[in-house]
C-alpha positions in Angstrom: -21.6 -167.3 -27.4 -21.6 -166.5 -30.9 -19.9 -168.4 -34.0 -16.7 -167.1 -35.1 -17.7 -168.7 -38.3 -20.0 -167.6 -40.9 -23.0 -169.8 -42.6 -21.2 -171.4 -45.2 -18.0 -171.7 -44.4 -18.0 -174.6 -42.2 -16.2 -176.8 -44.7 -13.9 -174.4 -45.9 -10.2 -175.1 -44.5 -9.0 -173.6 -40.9 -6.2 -172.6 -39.1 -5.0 -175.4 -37.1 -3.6 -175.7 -33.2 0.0 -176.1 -33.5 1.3 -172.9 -31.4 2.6 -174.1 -27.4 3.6 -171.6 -25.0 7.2 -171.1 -26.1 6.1 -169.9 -29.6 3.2 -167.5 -27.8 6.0 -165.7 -25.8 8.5 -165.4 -28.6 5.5 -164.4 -30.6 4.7 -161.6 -28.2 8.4 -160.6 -27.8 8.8 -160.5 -31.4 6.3 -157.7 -31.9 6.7 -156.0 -28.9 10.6 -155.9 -28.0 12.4 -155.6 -31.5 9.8 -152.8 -32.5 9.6 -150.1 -30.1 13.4 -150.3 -28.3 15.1 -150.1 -31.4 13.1 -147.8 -33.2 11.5 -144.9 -31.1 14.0 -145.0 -28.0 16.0 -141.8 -29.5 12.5 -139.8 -29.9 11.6 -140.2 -26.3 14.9 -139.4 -25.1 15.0 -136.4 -26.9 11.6 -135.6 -25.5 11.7 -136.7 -22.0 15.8 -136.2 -21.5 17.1 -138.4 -18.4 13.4 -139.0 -17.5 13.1 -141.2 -20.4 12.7 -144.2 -17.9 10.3 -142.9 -16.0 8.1 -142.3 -19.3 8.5 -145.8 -20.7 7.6 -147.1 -16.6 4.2 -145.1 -17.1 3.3 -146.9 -20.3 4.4 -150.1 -18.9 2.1 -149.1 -16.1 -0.9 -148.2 -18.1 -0.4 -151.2 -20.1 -0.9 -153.6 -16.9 -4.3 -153.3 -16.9 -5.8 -154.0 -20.1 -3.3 -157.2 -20.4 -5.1 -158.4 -17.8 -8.1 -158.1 -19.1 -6.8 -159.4 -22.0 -5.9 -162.5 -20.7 -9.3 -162.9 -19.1 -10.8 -162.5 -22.5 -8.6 -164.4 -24.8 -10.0 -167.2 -22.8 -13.4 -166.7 -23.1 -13.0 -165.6 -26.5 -9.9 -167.7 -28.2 -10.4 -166.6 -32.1 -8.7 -164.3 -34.9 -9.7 -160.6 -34.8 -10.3 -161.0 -31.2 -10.9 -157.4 -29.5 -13.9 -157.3 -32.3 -15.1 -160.5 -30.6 -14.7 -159.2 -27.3 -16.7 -156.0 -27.9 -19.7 -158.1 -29.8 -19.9 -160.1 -27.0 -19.8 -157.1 -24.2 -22.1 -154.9 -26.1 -23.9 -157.4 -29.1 -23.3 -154.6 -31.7 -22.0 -156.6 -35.5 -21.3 -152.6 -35.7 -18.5 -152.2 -33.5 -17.9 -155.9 -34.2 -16.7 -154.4 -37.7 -15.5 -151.2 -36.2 -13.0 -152.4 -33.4 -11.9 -155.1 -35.8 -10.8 -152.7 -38.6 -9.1 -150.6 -36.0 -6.7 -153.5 -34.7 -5.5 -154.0 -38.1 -5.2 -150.7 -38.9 -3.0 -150.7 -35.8 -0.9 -153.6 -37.0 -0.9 -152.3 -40.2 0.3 -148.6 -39.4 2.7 -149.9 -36.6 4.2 -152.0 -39.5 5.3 -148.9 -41.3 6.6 -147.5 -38.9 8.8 -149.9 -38.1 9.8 -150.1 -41.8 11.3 -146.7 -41.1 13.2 -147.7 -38.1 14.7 -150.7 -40.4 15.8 -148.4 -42.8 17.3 -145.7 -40.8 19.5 -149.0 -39.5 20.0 -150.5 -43.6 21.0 -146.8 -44.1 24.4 -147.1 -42.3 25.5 -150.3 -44.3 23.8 -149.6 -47.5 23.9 -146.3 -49.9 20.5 -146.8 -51.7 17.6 -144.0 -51.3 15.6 -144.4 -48.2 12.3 -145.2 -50.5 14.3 -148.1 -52.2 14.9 -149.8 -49.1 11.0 -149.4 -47.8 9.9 -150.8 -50.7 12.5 -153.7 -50.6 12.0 -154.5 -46.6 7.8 -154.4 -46.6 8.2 -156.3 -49.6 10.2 -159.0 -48.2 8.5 -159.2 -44.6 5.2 -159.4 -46.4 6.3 -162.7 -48.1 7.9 -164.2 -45.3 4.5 -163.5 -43.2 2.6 -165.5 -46.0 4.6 -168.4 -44.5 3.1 -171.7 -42.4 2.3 -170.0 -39.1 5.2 -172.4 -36.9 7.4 -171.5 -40.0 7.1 -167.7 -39.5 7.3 -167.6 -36.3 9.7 -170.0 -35.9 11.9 -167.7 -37.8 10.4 -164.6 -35.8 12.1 -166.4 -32.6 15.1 -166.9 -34.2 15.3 -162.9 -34.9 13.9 -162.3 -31.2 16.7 -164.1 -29.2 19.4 -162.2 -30.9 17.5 -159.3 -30.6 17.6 -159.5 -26.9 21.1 -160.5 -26.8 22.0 -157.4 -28.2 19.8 -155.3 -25.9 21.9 -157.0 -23.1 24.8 -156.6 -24.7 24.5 -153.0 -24.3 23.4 -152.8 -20.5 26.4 -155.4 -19.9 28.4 -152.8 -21.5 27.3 -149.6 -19.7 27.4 -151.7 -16.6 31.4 -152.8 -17.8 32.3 -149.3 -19.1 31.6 -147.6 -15.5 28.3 -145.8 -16.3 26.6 -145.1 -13.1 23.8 -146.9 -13.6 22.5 -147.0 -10.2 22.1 -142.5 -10.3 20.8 -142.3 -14.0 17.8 -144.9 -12.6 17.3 -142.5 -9.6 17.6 -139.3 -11.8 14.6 -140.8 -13.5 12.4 -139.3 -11.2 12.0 -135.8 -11.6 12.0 -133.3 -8.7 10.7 -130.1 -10.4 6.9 -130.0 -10.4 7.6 -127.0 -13.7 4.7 -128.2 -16.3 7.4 -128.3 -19.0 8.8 -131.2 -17.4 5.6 -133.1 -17.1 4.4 -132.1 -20.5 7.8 -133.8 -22.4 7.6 -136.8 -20.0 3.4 -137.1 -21.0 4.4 -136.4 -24.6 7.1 -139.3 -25.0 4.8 -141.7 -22.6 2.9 -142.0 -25.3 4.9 -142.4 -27.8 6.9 -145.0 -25.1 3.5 -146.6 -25.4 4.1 -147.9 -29.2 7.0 -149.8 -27.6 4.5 -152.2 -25.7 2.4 -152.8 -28.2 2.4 -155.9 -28.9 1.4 -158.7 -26.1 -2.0 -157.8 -27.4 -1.6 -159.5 -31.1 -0.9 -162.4 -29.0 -4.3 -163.0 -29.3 -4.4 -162.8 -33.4 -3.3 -166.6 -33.0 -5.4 -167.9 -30.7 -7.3 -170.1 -33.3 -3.6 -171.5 -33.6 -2.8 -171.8 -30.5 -2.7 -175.3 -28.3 -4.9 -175.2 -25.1 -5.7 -171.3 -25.5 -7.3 -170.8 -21.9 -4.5 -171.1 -20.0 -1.7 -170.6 -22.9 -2.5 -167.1 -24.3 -2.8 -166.1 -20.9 0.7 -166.8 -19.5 1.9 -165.5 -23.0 0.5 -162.3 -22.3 1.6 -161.5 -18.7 5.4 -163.2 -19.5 5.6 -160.8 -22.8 4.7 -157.7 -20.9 6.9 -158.5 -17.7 10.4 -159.1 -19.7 9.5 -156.3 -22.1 8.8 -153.4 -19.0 12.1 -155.0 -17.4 14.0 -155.0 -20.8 13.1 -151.5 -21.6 14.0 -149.8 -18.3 17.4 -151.4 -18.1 18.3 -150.3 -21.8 17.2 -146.5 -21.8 18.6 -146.6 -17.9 21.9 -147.9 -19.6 21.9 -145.5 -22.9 21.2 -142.6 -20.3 24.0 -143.2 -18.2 26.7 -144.1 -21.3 25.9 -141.2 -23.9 24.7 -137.6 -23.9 21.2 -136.9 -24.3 21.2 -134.7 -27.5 24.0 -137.1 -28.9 21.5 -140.0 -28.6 18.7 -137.8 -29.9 21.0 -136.7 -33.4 21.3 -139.8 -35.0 18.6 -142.3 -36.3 20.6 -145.1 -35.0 20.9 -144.2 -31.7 21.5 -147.9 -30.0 24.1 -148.5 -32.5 25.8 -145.2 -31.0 25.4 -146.4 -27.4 26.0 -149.8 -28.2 29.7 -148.4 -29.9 30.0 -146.4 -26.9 29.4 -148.6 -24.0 31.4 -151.4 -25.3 34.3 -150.2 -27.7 33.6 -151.9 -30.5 32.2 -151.4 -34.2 28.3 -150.1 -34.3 28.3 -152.8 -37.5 27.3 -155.8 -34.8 24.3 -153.8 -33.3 23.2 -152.3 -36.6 22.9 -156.0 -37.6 20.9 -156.9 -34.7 18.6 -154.1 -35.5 18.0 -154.4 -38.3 16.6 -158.0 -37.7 15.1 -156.8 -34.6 13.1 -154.0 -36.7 12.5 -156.9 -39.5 10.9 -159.2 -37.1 8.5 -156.5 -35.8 7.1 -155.9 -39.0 6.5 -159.7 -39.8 4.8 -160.3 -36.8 2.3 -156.9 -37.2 1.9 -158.1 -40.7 1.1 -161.8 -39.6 -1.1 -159.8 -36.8 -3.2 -158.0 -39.4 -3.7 -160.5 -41.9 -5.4 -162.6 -38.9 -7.9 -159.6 -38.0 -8.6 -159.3 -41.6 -9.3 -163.0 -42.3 -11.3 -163.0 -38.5 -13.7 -160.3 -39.8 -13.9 -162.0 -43.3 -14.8 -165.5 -42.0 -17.3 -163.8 -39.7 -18.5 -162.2 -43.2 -18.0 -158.5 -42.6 -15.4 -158.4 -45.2 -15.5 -160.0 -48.3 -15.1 -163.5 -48.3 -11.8 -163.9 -50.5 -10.0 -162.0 -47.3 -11.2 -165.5 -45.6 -9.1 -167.7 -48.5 -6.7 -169.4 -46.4 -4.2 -171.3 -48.4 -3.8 -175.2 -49.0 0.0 -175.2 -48.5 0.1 -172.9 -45.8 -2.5 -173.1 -44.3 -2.4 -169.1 -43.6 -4.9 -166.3 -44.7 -2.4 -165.3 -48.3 -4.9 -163.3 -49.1 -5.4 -161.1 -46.4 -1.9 -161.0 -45.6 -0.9 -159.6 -49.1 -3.9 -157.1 -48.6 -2.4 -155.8 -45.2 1.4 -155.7 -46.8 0.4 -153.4 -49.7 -1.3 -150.7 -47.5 1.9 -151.2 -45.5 3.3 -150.0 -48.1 1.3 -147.5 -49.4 1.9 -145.6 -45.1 5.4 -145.8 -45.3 5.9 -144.3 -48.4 3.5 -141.7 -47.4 4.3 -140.5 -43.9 6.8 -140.2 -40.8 8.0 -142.5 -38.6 6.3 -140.5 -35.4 3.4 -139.7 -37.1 2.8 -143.1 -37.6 3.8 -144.4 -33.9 1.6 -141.6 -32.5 -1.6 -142.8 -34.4 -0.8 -146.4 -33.7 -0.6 -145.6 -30.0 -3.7 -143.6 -29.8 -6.1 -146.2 -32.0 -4.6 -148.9 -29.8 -5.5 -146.3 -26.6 -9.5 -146.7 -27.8 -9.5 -149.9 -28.6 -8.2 -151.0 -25.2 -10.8 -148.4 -24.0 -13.9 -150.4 -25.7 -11.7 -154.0 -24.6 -12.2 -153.2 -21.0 -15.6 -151.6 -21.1 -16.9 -154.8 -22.8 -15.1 -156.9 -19.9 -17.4 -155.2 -17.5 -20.3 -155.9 -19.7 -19.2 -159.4 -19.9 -18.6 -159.9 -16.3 -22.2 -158.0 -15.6 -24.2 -160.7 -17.7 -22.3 -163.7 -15.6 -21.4 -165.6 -18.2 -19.2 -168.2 -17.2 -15.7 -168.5 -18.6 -14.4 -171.2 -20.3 -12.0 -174.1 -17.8 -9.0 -172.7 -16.9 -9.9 -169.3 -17.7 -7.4 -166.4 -15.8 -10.4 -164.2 -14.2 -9.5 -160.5 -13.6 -10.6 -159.2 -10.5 -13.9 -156.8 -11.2 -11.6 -153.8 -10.3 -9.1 -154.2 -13.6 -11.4 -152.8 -16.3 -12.6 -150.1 -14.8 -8.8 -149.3 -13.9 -7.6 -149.9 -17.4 -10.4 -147.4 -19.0 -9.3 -144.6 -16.6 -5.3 -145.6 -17.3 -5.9 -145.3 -21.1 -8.0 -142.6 -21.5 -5.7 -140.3 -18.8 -2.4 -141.4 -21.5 -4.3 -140.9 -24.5 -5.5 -137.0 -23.4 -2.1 -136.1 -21.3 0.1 -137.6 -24.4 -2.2 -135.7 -26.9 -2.3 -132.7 -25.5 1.4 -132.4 -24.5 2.7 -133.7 -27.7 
């Protein structure tokens, strides 16, 4: 197995193990809930109409298989920048060691300013300051918060990510209270015309649905943090993608039935319009909640990236400063103030679905290269770790069929 250390370095300070099962989950949840749902659910409505369920259930789908080899991995492979690890390991290439590694935190990175678009289309309805202002102002903030001790961060992250969900309940309670007939918008998911139009806008918003489940796999950005990461990062994953498949049907389900498509497409805060809707009263309490929803997603891609970075640095494929981790913290400052500025730098520069589009299809390839090195691994028989979760031999092979068919159908059709 190789080091995740380079020569040198041995004596130079680590992360530590201080992250249980709780924080993993809310971790997960952070990135993955408050990022996608709150930012991108009024583009794939507006691109899938009442099948919007149905396209978000796909991407849930696809996403089934490489979690699990994800959690098979993670556990024979517990560091920072872990797809790089997995793919050294499958295919002994420092090459796409370097390559997969960069792409991850380009992921995080891009996905981050994205979400700094969502936040401000949300800051836009309480505050009158120019769009760029507020960018600058939220990526700025995030960015220093992400610098934080790792419990302290995400600590705070879990804080945002149980009022987050609250509010995502709050409007399915309401749709459910109001009379929307929930029970025929979940059946009208399901489209009865076989016309190519259809399929194209329900392949064209999958993928973009697909940027809403990103997430479960940063979980394993902290597994040099994490206590017991055979078996913890594991559960983490599966639990994060099962509440966040079950979270998402129920809300686009409930905005479906409560508000008119094009209504919910026409405005950039579309869940504070169905949340105003649904329940009666003032959009101001949902705006709140997604704003911090949106907030927390870009600390925890920002936390995400600056652990890839300082994973390829100690391995000494990037300059060793991105490896400095700090005495007080205890977290990589260096490459997390890296990763914030070219935040930045993205959100300033393009869209919100340009950038959730290329985060979705880098993520596509990189799960790709995940699951082919899981065969590879499995191939060579090396044993896993205790308490490893062991995917059956079927999964990756599965998962590299489910990605690739998302990443052509969804390019094509978009």
């Amino acid at each position: 197995m190789t080091s995740s250390t380079a020569p040198g370095r041995e004596h130079i300070p680590r992360l530590k193990r201080t992250l249980t099962l709780p924080f993993v989950v809310f971790y997960g949840l952070g990135v993955t809930v408050g990022a996608g749902i709150y930012v991108l659910i009024g583009e794939v409505i507006s691109r899938a109409g009442p099948y919007a369920p149905l396209s978000f259930l796909i991407a849930g789908f696809v996403m089934m298989f490489p979690a699990a080899a994800f959690a098979e991995l993670t556990g024979r492979l517990p560091y920072a920048a872990a797809e790089a690890h997995f793919v050294e390991a499958g295919f002994h290439s420092k090459r796409l060691f370097l390559i997969v590694g960069l792409a991850v935190a380009v992921v995080g990175i891009i996905s981050s300013a994205a979400i700094a678009h969502g936040a401000v289309g949300y800051l836009s309805q309480l505050i009158d300051i120019a769009p760029a202002y507020l960018l600058v102002a939220v990526i700025l903030i995030t960015g220093i918060i992400s610098g934080f001790g790792i419990r302290e961060s995400i600590a705070f992250a879990a804080l945002l990510t149980v009022i987050e969900i609250g509010g995502l309940m709050a409007i399915v309670g309401g749709a459910a209270l109001s009379g929307s007939d929930l029970t025929g918008q979940a059946v009208d998911m399901v489209p009865l015309s076989l016309s190519p139009g259809v399929w194209a806008g329900i392949a064209a918003s999958s993928l973009l649905a697909f940027f809403a489940f990103i997430g479960f796999e940063d979980i394993d950005s902290i597994a040099e943090e994490t206590v017991n990461p055979q078996k913890t990062l594991a559960r983490g994953i599966f639990i994060t993608l099962i509440v966040s498949v079950v979270i998402y049907i129920l809300v686009v389900v409930a905005a479906l039935a409560a508000v008119p498509v094009a209504d919910i497409a026409g405005t950039e805060a579309p869940l504070a319009l169905v949340f105003s809707q649904t329940t009666g009263f003032s959009p101001l309490t949902i705006t709140l909640i997604a704003i911090i929803a949106t907030v927390n997603g870009i600390i925890v891609q920002i936390i995400m990236a600056g652990r890839v970075i300082y994973g390829l640095a100690n391995r000494g494929v990037l300059p060793a400063i991105l490896a400095h981790v700090s005495d007080r913290t205890q977290t990589p400052v260096v490459a997390t103030g890296i990763a914030t500025a070219i935040v930045l730098v993205l959100a300033l520069a393009f869209p919100i679905t340009r950038l959730a589009e290329w985060t979705s299809a880098i993520t596509l390839c990189v799960f790709i290269m995940v699951c082919a090195a899981l065969i590879q691994i499995k191939k060579s028989g090396t044993p896993a770790p205790a308490g490893t979760f062991i995917a059956p031999v079927w999964i990756p092979y599965c998962g590299i069929v489910a990605c690739a068919l998302l990443l052509v159908t969804g390019t094509l059709a978009g």
